[in-house]
C-alpha positions in Angstrom: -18.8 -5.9 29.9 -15.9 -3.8 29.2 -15.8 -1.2 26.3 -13.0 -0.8 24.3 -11.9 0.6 20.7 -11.0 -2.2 18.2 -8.6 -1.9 15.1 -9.2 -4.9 13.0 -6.6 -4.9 10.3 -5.1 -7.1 7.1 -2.3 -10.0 7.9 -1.3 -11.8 10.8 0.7 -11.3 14.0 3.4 -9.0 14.1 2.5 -8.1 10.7 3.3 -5.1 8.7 0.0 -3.6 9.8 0.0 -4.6 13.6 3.8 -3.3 14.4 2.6 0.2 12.5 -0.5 0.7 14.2 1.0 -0.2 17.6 3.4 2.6 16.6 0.4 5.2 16.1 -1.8 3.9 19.5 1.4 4.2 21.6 0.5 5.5 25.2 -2.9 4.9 24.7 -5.1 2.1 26.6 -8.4 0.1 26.0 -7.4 -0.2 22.1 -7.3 -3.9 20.4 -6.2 -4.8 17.6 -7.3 -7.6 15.8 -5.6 -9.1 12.5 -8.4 -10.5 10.2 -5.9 -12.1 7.4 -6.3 -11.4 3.8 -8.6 -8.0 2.4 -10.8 -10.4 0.4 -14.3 -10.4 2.2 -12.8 -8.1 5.5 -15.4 -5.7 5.9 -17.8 -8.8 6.1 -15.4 -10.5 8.3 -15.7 -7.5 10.7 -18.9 -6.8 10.5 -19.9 -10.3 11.6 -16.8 -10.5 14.4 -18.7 -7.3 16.0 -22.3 -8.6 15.7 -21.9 -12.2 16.2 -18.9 -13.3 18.2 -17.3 -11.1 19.6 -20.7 -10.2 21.7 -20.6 -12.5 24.0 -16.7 -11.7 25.0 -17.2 -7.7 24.7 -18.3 -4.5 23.0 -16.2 -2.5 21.4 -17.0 1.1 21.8 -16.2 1.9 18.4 -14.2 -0.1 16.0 -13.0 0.2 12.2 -11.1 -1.7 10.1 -7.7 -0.1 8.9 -6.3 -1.3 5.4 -4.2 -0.6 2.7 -5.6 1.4 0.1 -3.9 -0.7 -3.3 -5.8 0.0 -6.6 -9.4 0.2 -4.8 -9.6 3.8 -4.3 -8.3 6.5 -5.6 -5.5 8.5 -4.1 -6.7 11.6 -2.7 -5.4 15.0 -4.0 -4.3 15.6 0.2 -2.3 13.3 2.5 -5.1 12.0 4.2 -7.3 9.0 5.1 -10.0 7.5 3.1 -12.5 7.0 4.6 -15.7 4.7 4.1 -17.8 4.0 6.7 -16.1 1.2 9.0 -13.5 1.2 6.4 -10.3 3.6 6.9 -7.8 3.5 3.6 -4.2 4.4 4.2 -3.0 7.0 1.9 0.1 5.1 0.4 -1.0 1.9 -1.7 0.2 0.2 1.1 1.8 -0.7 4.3 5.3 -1.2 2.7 5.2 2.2 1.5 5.7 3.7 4.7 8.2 1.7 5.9 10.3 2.4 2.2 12.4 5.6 3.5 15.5 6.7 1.8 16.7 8.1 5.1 15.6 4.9 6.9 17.4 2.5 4.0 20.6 4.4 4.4 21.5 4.4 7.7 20.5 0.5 7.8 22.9 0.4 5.0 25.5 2.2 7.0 24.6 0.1 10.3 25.2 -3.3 7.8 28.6 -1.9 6.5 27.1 -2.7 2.8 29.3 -3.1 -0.2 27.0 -1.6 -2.1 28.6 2.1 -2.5 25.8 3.6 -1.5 27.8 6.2 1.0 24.9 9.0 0.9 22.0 9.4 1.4 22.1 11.0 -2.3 23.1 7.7 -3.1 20.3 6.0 -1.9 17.6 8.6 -3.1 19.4 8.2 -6.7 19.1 4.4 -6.9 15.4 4.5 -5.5 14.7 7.1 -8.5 16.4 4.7 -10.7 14.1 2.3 -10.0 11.1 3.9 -10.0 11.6 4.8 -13.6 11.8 1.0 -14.6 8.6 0.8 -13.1 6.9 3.5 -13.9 4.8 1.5 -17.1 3.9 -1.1 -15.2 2.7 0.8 -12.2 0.6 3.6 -14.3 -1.3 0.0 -16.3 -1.5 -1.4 -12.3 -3.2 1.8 -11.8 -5.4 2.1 -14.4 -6.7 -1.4 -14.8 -7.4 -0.4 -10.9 -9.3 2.6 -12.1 -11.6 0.5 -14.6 -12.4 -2.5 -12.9 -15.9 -3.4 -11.7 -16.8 -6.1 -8.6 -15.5 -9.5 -9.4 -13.7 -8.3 -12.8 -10.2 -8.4 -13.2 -7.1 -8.2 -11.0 -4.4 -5.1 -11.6 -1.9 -7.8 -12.4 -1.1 -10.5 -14.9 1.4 -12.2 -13.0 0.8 -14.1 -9.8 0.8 -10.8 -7.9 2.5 -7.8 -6.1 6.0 -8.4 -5.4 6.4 -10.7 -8.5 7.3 -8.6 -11.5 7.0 -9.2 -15.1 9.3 -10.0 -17.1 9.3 -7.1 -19.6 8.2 -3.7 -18.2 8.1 -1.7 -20.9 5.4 0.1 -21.8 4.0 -1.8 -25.2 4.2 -5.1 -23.5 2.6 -3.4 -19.9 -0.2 -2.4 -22.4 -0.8 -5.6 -24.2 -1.1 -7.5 -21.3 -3.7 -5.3 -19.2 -5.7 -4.7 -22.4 -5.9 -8.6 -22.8 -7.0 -8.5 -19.0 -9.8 -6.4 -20.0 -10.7 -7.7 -23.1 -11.1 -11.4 -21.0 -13.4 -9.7 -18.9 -15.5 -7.4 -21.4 -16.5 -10.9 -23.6 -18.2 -12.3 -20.4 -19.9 -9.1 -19.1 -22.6 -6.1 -20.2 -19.9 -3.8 -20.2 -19.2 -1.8 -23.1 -15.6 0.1 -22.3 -13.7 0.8 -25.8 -9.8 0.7 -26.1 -9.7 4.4 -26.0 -11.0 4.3 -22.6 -8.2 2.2 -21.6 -5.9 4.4 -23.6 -7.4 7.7 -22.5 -6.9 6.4 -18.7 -3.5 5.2 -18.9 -2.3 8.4 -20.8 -3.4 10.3 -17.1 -1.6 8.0 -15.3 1.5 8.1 -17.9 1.3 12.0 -17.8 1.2 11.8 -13.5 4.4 9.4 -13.8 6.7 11.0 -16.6 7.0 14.2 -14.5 10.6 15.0 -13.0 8.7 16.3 -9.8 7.5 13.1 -9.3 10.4 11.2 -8.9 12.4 14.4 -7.2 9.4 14.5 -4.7 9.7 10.9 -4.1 5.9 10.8 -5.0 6.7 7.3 -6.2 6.3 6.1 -2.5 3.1 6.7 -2.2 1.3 5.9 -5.6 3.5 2.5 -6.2 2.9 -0.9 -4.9 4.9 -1.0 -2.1 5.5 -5.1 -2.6 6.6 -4.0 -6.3 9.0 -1.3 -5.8 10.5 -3.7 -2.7 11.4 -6.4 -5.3 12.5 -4.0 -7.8 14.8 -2.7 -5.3 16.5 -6.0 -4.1 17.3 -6.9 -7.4 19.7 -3.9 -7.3 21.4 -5.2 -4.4 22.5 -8.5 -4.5 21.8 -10.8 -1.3 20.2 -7.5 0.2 17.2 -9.0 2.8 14.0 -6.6 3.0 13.0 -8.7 6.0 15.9 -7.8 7.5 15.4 -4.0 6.4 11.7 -4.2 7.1 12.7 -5.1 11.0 14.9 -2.0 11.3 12.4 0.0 9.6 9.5 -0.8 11.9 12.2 -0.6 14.8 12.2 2.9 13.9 9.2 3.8 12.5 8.3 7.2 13.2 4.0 7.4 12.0 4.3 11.2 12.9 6.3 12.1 9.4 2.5 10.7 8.3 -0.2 12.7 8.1 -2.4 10.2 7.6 -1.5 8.5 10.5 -1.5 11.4 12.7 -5.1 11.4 11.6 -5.8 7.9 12.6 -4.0 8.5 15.7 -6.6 12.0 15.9 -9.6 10.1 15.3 -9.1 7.6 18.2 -8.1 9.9 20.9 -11.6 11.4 20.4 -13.2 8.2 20.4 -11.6 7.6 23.6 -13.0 10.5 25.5 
């Protein structure tokens, strides 16, 4: 019976997660890695794949499961990994955040010829700024509903998901709506959170996200929902494809301008001696 490190990660093949993580286990052998589909229920999905059957194929010397960290943890104050127990957290809310590069978006630009004037890489870093100010309401109530939810409570959205944005983003109607989320959920359990809670929690986030270092720093890309941002940033750029970009992106992905990854690329060369 051979031994061997698995990777179990979220989507399909050849998705976001696989092509990155083959990135960060280049050059290395006797590493699998095994998409498990959606987050909901993984680390019970893995658990039984290892104890049940995937026994009777092989035994992984040590395995993990490598996801994106979204609203479920709390972003740690270094670039770094977060991890808990079999469960490794990315740093960025997720995988589309590291493939969203302002260096990386312009040259594909300049390899497309675009129309869209966007001649620098200035350019580029200005519009992504631009964005991330019209977001910035609905991201800090993403994050905070994130911070106060309990198992089985409430979502960090009102709409259908990440990647489909609200109508309005400003910050009365970002409020109303996640409060309402709350309020839904308060009525039907023990819990006894005020709207000054709420209020008290968004205002950190709100605080974190009005700063001018935080958009200079390009801190945006690792706190926002990558899926949100994405679909912020299309409707800049009419007919722009992000599958298109995505592709060129992962083409060139480069996991070593990630410490994060470096880490995860640290932690199984040691479990490989």
């Amino acid at each position: 019976m051979s031994e061997f490190i698995t990777i179990y990660c979220e989507g399909q093949k050849e998705s976001h997660d696989i092509t990155i993580l083959k990135k960060v286990i280049d050059g290395l052998n006797n590493i699998l890695i095994k998409p498990i589909g959606g987050k909901l229920g993984s680390k019970a999905i893995v658990e039984y794949l290892e104890n049940n059957q995937e026994r009777e194929l092989s035994k992984s010397k040590y395995y993990f499961l490598f996801r994106d960290r979204d609203f479920d943890q709390p972003i740690p104050e270094e670039e770094k990994l977060i991890i808990d127990r079999k469960t490794y957290y990315s740093y960025r809310t997720t995988i589309e955040n590291y493939l969203l590069d302002v260096s990386t978006f312009f040259h594909f630009l300049q390899e497309q010829k675009n129309n869209y004037k966007l001649n620098t890489e200035e350019a580029v870093k200005a519009l992504f700024i631009k964005v991330a100010k019209e977001l910035k309401y609905y991201q800090a109530v993403r994050h905070t509903l994130g911070a106060l939810r309990f198992a089985n409570s409430f979502d960090t959205t009102w709409v259908v998901g990440s990647g489909t944005l609200p109508n309005v983003l400003d910050l009365d109607s970002c409020k109303a709506n996640a409060w309402q989320l709350i309020e839904n959920t308060l009525s039907k359990s023990n819990q006894q959170w005020t709207k000054k809670t709420f209020e008290t929690t968004l205002q950190e986030f709100l605080t974190l996200f009005e700063a001018e270092s935080f958009f200079d720093e390009l801190k945006f890309l690792v706190y926002y929902q990558g899926k949100d941002f994405a679909k912020a940033l299309t409707k800049k750029l009419p007919n722009f494809s992000i599958e298109n970009y995505y592709k060129y992106a992962k083409k060139y992905f480069d996991y070593t301008k990630y410490l994060d990854l470096v880490e995860l690329r640290t932690i199984i060369e040691q479990q490989l001696v």
